[in-house]
N, C-alpha and C positions, 0 to 999 in steps of 0.2 A: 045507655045508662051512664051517667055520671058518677065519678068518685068522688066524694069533697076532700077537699083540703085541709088538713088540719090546719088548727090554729096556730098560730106563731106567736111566739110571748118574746116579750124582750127580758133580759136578764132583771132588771128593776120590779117586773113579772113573777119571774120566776121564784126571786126571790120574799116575796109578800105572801106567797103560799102557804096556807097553815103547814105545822109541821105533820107528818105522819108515818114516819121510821123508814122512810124511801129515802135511797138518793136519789139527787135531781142534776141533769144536765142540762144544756139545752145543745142542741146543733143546730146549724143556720136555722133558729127559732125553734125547731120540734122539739116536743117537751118526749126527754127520754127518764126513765127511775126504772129502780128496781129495790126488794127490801135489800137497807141498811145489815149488812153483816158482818160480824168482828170478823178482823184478820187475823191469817196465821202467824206462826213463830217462827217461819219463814218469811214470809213480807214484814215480819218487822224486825227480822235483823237485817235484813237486804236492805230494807230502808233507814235503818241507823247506820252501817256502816258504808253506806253510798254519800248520805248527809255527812258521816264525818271527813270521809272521802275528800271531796267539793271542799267543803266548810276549813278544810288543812290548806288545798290548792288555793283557794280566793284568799286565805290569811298571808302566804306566800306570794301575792302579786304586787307587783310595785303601782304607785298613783292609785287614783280611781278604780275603785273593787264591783263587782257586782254584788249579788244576794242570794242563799241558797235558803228558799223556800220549803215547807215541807207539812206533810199532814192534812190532805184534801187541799192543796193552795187554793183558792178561788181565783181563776184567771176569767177574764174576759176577751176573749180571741179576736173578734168581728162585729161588726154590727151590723143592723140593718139588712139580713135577720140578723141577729145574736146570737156567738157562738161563746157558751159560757160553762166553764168546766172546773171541778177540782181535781188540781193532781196531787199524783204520792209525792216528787221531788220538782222541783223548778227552780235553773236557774237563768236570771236574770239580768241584762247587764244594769251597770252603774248608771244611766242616761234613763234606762226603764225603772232603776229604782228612785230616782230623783224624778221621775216625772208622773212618780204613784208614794208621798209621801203618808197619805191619811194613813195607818194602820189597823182603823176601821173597818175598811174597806174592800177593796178587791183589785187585783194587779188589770190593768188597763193596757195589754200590748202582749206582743210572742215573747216567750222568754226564748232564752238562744238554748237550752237543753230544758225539755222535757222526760222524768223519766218514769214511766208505771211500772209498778210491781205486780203480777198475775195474783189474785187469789182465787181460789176454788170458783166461785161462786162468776166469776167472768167469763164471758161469752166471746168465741172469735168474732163476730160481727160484730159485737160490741168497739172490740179493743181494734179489730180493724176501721170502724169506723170514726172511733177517736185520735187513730193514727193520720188518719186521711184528713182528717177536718185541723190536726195541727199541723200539715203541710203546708196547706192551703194558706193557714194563718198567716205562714212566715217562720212557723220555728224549724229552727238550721240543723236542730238533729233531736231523735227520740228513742230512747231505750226503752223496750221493753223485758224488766228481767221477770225470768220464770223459777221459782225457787223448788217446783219440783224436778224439774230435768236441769237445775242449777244452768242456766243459759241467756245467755241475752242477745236480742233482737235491735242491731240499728236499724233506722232508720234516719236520709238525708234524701231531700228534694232530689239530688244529680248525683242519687247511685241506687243501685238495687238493693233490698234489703240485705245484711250479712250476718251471720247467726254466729257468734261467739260461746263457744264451750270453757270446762271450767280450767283447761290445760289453755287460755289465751289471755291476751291481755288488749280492752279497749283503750281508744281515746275520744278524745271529741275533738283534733285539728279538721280544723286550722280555729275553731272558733273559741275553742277556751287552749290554747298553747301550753303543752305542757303539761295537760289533764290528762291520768291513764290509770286505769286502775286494774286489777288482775282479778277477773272475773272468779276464781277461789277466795278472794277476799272477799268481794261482796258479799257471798254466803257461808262464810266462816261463819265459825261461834265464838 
């Protein structure tokens, strides 16, 4: 007996989709959704003050800045299949954001930090699978914070993951220098 194969959609795909209060992924082509659910008042103070966080650092870098994205970014990881994702923060370097101008659009490359915020409603194979699929891409490191056990998860291609409590402080060297933030701040109020 045979299994088929799902279909593979390409992001240009996925995106021509009627709407229907799912989100939509894709990993290497498979079309992943689940319903659209508002986030908490944890995920979005984590995610304001991680945005402002970045958003202080990249105002504070000399020359050529990067871009701190935010709010489902639409990234486009891979093609051929199409690995096409929104995330809660992404950022960017300056090279990636000059060579993704339209604002229309959707970011075309790995950002150099990817970060998700847990809400309720995510699944470890979920979030382990989107971790895995932005390795692959190229992104050089990914946080995942968790605002109920106030905690966050890196992750970097050449190290094990390491779990930072709210008594620690991350960063992202060597790739954004000088980025660090104190994981109590993140989920301050």
């Amino acid at each position: 007996m045979s299994v088929a194969k799902p279909e593979l959609l390409t992001t240009e795909q996925l995106l021509a989709l009627p709407e229907n209060g799912k989100e939509r992924w894709l990993i290497r082509g498979e079309l992943r959704e689940k319903p659209w659910l508002f986030r908490t008042q944890g995920h979005a103070r984590g995610a304001a003050n991680l945005v402002a966080m970045l958003a202080n650092w990249n105002d504070h870098q000399p020359g050529s800045r990067g871009e701190v994205h935010v709010g489902q970014a639409p990234i486009r990881l891979r093609h051929d299949p199409d690995t096409f994702v929104g995330v809660d923060i992404a950022f960017i370097s300056a090279d990636t954001a000059e060579a993704n101008p339209h604002v229309d659009s959707f970011i075309e490359a790995a950002p150099i930090l990817i970060i998700e915020i847990l809400s309720p409603s995510d699944a470890h194979k979920e979030i382990t699978e989107k971790v895995d699929a932005y390795l692959q891409a190229g992104v050089k490191i990914i946080w995942v914070a968790d605002p109920s056990f106030r905690t966050i998860t890196v992750y970097r291609v050449d190290a094990p993951p390491q779990l930072f409590n709210e008594t620690q402080t991350i960063d992202a060297e060597p790739h954004l220098p000088g980025f660090r933030a104190a994981v109590s701040e993140v989920f301050a109020r």
